[in-house]
DOTORLO-394151 format. One record per residue (C-alpha): residue number from 1; residue in three letters; x, y, z. Coordinates in steps of 0.02 Angstrom, whole numbers, plus 50000, padded with zeros to 5 digits. Example, Ala and Ser with C-alpha at 12.3 -4.5 7.8 and 13.67 -1.06 7.14 Angstrom:
<pts>
<pt 1,ALA,<50615,49775,50390>>
<pt 2,SER,<50684,49947,50357>>
</pts>
This chain:
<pts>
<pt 1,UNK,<48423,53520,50229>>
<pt 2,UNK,<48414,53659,50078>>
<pt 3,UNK,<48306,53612,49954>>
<pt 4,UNK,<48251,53707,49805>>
<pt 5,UNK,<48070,53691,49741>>
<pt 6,UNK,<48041,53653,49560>>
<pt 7,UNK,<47880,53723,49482>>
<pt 8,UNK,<47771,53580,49372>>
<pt 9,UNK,<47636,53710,49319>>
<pt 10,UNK,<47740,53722,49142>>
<pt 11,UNK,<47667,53544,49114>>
<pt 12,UNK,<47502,53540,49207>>
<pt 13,UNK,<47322,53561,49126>>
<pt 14,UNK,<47294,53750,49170>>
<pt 15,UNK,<47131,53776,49292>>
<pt 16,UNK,<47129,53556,49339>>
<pt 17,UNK,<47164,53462,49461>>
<pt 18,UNK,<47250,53283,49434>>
<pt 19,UNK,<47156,53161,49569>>
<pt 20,UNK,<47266,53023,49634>>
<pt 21,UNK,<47387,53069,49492>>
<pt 22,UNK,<47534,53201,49531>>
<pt 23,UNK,<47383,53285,49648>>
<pt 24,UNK,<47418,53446,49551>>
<pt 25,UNK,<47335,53610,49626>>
<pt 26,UNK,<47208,53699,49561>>
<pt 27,UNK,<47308,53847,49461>>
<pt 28,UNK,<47208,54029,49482>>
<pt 29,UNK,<47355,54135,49416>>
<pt 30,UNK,<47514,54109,49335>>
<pt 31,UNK,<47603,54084,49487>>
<pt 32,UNK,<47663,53900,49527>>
<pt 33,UNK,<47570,53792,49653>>
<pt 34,UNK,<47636,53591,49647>>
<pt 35,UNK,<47820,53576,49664>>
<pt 36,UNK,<47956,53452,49657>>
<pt 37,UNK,<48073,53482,49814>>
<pt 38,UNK,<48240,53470,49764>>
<pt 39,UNK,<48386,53424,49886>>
<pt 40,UNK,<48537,53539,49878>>
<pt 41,UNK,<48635,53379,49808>>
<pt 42,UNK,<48500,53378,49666>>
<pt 43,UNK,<48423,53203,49701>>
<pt 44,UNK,<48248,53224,49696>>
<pt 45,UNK,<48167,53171,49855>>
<pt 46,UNK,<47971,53232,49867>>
<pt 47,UNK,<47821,53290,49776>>
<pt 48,UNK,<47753,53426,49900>>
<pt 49,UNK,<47584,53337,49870>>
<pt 50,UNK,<47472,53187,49940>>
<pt 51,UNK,<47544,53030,49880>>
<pt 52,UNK,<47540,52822,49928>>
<pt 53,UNK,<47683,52709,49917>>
<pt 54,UNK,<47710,52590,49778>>
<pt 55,UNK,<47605,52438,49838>>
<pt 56,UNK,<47694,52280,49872>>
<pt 57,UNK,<47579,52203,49756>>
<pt 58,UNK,<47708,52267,49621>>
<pt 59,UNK,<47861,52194,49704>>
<pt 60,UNK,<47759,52023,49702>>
<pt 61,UNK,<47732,52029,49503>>
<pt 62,UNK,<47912,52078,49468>>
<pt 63,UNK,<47959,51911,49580>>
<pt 64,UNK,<47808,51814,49483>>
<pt 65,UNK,<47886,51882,49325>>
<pt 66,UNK,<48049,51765,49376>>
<pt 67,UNK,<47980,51609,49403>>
<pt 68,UNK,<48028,51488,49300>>
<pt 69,UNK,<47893,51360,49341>>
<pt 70,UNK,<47749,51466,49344>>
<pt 71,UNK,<47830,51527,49157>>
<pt 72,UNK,<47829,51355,49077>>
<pt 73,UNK,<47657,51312,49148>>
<pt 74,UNK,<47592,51471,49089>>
<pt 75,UNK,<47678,51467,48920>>
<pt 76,UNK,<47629,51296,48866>>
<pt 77,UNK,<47459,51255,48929>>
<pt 78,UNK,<47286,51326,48849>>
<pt 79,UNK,<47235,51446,49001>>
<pt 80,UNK,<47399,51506,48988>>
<pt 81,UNK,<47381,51560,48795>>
<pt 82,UNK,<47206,51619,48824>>
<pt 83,UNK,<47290,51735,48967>>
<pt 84,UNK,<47397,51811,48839>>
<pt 85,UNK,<47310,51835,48679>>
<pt 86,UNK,<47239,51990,48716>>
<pt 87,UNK,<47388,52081,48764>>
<pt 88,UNK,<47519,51957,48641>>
<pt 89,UNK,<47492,51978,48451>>
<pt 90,UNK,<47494,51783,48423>>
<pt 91,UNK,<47649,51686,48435>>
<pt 92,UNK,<47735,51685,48253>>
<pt 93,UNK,<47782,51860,48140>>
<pt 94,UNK,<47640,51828,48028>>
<pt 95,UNK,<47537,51834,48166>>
<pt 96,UNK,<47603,52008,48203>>
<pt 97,UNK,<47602,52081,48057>>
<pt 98,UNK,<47455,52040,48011>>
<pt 99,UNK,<47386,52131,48159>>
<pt 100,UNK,<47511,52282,48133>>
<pt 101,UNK,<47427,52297,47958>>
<pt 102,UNK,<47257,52298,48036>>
<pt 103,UNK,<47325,52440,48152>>
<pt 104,UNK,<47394,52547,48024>>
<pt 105,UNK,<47219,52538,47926>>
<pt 106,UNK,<47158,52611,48071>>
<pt 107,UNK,<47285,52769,48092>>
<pt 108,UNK,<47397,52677,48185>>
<pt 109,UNK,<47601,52655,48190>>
<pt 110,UNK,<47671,52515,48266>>
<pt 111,UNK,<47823,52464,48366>>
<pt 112,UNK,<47866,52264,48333>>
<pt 113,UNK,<47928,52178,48473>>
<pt 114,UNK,<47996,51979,48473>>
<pt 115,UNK,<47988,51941,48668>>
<pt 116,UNK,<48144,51841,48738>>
<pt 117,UNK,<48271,51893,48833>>
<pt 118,UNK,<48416,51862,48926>>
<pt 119,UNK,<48488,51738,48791>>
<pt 120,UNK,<48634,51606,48867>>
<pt 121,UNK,<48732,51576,48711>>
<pt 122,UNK,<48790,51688,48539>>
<pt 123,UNK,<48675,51571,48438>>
<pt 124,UNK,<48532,51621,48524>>
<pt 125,UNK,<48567,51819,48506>>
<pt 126,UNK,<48594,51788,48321>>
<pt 127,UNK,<48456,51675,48314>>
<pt 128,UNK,<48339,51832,48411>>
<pt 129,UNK,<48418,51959,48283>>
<pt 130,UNK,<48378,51864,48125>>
<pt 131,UNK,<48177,51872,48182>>
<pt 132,UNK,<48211,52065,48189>>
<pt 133,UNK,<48316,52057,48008>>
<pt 134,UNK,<48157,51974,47949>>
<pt 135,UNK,<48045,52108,48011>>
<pt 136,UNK,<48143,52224,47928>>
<pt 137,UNK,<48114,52139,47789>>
<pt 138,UNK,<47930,52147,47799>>
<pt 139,UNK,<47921,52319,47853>>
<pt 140,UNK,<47999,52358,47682>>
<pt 141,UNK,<47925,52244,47570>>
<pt 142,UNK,<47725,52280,47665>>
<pt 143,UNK,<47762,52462,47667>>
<pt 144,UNK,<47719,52454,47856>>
<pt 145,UNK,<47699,52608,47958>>
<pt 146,UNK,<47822,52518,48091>>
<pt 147,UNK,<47984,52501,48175>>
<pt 148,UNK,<48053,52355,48288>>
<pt 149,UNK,<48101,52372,48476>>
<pt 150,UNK,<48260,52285,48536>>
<pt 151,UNK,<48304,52228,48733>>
<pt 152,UNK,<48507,52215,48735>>
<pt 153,UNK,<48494,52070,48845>>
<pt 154,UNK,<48407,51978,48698>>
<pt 155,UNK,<48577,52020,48586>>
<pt 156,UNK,<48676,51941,48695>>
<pt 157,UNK,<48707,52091,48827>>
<pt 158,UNK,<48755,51967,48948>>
<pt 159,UNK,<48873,51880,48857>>
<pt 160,UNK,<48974,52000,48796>>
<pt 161,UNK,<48933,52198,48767>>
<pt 162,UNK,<49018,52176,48604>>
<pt 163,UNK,<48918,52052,48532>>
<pt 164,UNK,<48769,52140,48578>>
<pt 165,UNK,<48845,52302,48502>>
<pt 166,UNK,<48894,52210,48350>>
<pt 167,UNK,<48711,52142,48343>>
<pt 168,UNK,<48612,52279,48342>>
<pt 169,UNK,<48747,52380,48218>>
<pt 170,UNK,<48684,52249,48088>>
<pt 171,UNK,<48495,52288,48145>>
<pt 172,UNK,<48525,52504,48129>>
<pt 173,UNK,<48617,52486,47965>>
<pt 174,UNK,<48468,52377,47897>>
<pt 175,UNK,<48332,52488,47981>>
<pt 176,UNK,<48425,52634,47894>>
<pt 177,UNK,<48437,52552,47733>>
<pt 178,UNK,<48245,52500,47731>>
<pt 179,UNK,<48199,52679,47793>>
<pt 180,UNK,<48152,52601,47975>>
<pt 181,UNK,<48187,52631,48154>>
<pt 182,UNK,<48285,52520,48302>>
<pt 183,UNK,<48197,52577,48478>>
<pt 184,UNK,<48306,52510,48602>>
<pt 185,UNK,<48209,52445,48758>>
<pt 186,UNK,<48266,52504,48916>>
<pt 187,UNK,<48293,52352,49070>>
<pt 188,UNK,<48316,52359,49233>>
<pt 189,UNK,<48427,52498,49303>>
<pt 190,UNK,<48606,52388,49288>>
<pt 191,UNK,<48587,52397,49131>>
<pt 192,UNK,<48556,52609,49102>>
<pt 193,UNK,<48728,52642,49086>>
<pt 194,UNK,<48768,52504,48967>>
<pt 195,UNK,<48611,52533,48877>>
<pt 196,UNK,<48626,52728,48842>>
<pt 197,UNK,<48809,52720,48799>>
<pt 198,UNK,<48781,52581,48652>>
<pt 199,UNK,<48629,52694,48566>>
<pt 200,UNK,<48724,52858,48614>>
<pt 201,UNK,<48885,52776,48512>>
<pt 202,UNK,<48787,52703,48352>>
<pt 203,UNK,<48691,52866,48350>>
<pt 204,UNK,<48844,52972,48328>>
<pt 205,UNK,<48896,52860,48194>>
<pt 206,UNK,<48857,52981,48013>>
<pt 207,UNK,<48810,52834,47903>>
<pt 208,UNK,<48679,52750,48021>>
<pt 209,UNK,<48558,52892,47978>>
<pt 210,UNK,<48526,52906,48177>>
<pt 211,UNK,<48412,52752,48134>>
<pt 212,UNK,<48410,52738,48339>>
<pt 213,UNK,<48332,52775,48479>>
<pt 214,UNK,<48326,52747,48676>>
<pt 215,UNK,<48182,52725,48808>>
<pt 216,UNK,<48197,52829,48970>>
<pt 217,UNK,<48112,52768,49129>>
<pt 218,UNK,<48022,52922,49235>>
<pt 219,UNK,<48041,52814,49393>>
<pt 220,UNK,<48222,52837,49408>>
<pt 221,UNK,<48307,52983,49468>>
<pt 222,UNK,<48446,52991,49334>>
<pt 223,UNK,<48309,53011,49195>>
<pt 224,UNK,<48310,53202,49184>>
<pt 225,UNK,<48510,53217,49166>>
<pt 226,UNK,<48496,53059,49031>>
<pt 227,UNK,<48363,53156,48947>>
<pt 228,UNK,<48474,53336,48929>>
<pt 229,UNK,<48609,53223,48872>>
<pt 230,UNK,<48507,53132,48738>>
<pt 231,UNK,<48415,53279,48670>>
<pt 232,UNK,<48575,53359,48652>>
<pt 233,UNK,<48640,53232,48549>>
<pt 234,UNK,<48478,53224,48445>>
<pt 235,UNK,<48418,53055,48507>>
<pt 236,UNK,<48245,53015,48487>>
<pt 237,UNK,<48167,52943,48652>>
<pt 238,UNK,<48032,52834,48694>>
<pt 239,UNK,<47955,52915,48895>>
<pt 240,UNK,<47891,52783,49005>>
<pt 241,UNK,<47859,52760,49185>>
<pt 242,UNK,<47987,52585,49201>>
<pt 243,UNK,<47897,52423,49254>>
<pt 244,UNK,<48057,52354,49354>>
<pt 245,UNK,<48063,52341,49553>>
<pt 246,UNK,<48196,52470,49576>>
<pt 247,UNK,<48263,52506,49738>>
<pt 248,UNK,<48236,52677,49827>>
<pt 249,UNK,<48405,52729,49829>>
<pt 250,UNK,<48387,52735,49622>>
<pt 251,UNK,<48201,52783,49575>>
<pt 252,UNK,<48052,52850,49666>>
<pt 253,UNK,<47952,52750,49782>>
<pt 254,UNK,<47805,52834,49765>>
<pt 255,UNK,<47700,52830,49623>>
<pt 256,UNK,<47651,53018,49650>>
<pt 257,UNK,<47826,53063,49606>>
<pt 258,UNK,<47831,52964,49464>>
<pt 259,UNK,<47709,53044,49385>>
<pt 260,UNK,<47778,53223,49436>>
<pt 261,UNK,<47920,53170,49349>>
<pt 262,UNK,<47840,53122,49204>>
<pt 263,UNK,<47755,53270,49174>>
<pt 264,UNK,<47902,53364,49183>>
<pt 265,UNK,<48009,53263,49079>>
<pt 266,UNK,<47864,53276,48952>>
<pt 267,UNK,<47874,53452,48929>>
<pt 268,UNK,<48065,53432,48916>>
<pt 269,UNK,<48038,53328,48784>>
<pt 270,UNK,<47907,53417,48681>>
<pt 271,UNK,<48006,53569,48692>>
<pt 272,UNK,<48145,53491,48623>>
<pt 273,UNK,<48105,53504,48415>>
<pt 274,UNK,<48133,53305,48408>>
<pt 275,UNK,<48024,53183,48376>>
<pt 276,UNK,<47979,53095,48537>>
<pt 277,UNK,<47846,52947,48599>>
<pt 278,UNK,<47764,52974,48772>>
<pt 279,UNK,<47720,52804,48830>>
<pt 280,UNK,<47560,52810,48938>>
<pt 281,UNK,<47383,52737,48958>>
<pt 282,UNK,<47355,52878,49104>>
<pt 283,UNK,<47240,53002,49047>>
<pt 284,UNK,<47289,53132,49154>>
<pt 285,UNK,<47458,53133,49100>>
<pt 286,UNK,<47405,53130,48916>>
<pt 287,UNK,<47307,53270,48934>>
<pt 288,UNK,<47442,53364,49023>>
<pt 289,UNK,<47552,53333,48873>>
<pt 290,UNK,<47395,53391,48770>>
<pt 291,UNK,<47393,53549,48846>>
<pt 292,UNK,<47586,53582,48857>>
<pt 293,UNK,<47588,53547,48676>>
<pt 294,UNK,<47431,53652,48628>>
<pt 295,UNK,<47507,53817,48750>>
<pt 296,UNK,<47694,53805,48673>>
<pt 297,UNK,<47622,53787,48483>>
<pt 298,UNK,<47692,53622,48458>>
<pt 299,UNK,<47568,53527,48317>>
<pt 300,UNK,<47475,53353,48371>>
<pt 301,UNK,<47596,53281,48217>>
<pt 302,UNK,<47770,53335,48320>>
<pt 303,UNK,<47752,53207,48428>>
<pt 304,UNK,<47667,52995,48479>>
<pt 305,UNK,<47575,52950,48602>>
<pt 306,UNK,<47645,52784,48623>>
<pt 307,UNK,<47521,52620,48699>>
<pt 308,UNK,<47525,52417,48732>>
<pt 309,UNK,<47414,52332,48621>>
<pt 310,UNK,<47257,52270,48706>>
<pt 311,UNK,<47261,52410,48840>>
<pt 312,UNK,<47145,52558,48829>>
<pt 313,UNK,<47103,52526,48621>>
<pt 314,UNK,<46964,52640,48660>>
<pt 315,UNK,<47076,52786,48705>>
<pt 316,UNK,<47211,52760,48557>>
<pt 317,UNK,<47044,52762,48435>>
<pt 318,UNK,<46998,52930,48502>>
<pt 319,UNK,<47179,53010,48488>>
<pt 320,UNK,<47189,52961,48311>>
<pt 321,UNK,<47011,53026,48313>>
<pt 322,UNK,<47079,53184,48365>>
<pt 323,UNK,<47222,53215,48269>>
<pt 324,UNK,<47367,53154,48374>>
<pt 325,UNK,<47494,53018,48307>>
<pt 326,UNK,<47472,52837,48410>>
<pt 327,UNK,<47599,52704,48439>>
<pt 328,UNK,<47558,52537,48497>>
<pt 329,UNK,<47711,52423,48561>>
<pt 330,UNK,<47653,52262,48489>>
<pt 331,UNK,<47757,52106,48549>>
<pt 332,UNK,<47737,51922,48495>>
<pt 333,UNK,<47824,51756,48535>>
<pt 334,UNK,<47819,51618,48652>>
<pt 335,UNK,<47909,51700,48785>>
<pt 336,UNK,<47769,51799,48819>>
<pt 337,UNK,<47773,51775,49020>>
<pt 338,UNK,<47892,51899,49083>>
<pt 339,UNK,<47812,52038,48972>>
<pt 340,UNK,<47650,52015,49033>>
<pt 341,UNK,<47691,52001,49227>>
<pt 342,UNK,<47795,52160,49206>>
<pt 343,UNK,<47625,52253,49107>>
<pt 344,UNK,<47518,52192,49266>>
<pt 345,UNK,<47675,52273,49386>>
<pt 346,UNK,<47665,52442,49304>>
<pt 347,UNK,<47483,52446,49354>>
<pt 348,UNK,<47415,52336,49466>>
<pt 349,UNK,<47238,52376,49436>>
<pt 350,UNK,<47257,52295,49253>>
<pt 351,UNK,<47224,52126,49336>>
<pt 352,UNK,<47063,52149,49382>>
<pt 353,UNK,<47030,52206,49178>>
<pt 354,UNK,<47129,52066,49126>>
<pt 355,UNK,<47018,51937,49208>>
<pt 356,UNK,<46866,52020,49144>>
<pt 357,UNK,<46911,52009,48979>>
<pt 358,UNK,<46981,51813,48997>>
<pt 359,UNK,<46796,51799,48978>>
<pt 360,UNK,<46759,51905,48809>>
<pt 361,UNK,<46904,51794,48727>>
</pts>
């Protein structure tokens, strides 16, 4: 099979090595030593570097995530709240923006998300988007440092793509009118097509004041061509890893090649003169964007580093600290369940820290 290698030392911390990460080599000249092989059809297919597949620990939280019993015991008993609280900003909007105040005294924007999902009637999109309208409303009248983040599915995606479209029109125009922002969430990968196509249309629309923006998963393999297409276009994007149980024939299996990706798709990014969020709590791929950033010119202010709320508070302190703009994605709401199985997905690891800190409640 032809392949063509592609070189990641554009985006790598110059004279490091990145343990357990993308398993970057040690760079002693300019020339390029980790690469992403290529296939000749384009599809990437392997980080020539050490790497583990995803753990099937991962595959078990996405299936946890689904479970409807283990959801309404978790949701409604005390345990089940305690779980949550340190990664849920309570369960009403006060509740959030009270903490989203807090966070801006401290340097920090924020991104508001209402969890739910999935609704099964019109009322209940409506009903979702008139928490957002509210937070709008907030935003405005608090003088927030904030935006809200919207999951189609919760507008009624299912139902009908035009209701959801119709939906979140409302929510831009308001956001644009109130000098705010609508981030639109990115699902699982059935929903990419769909998803990209409804922020690509409202964002060509003049009098919405691109007042949108879309999230881009590095897992999948259709990221970097969505990513040309959007920076083209001059939509703002929110870079994550994805926290869905995709199959292989769609995103990487390893988590090596994730990361390669993301590193790359960084740089693509920060080259790009927009205004971008890269969402990550992994500290070697912050400081690879740190370095990228500080080698190309590109100011600490061009750009977010974008974080939950509850993970790694130490770390966002010491960005502001240092002069880089922080995020954090702060949801609230009941239907807390789903988000938080997903969070523990992404990273397996985080349940160990979760339990610990069940006990500093």
């Amino acid at each position: 099979m032809n392949s063509t290698p592609v070189c990641l030392c554009a985006t790598a911390p110059p004279d490091s090595i990145v343990p357990n990460r993308v398993s970057l080599l040690r760079r002693t000249d300019s020339h390029c030593c980790a690469k992403l092989v290529l296939p000749a059809s384009g599809q990437p297919a392997v980080v020539a570097t050490e790497g583990s597949p995803m753990p099937l620990l991962r595959s078990a939280l996405i299936a946890l995530s689904r479970n409807r019993p283990l959801r309404r015991w978790s949701e409604r008993t005390r345990l089940g709240l305690r779980f949550s609280a340190r990664f849920v900003a309570g369960m009403e909007i006060g509740d959030a923006l009270r903490v989203a105040e807090t966070l801006n005294r401290q340097g920090m924007t924020v991104s508001l998300d209402s969890l739910g999902e999935s609704v099964t009637s019109e009322a209940e999109a409506e009903a979702a988007a008139g928490v957002y309208h509210r937070l709008l409303d907030e935003i405005a009248a608090r003088r927030l440092d904030a935006h809200i983040s919207v999951k189609l599915t919760q507008m009624g995606l299912n139902l009908s793509p035009a209701l959801a479209e119709s939906i979140v029109e409302s929510l831009v125009r308001h956001a644009q009118a109130t000098g705010s922002f609508v981030r639109i969430d990115m699902e699982d990968s059935s929903r990419t097509e769909a998803t990209l196509g409804l922020v690509r249309r409202l964002h060509a629309r003049p009098e919405l004041g691109g007042a949108i923006g879309a999230v881009i998963q590095a897992y999948l393999y259709r990221s970097q061509a969505d990513i040309e297409q959007l920076v083209a276009e001059g939509v703002r994007v929110r870079l994550c890893k994805g926290a869905y149980d995709e199959p292989p024939a769609v995103a990487f299996p390893r988590k090596a090649d994730v990361d390669a990706n993301f590193i790359r798709l960084s740089g693509r990014l920060l080259d790009s003169g927009l205004y971008h969020g890269l969402a990550t709590h992994d500290e070697a791929m912050i400081a690879a964007a740190k370095s990228y950033a500080s080698r190309q010119g590109i100011a600490p202010t061009r750009f977010e580093f974008q974080m939950l709320f509850g993970v790694r508070r130490d770390l966002q302190r010491r960005l502001v600290e240092e002069g880089y703009k922080v995020r954090v994605y702060l949801p609230f709401g009941s239907d807390w369940y789903p988000y938080l199985m997903r969070r523990l997905a992404e990273r397996p690891a985080n349940m160990l820290f979760l339990a610990r800190n069940l006990f500093r409640l």
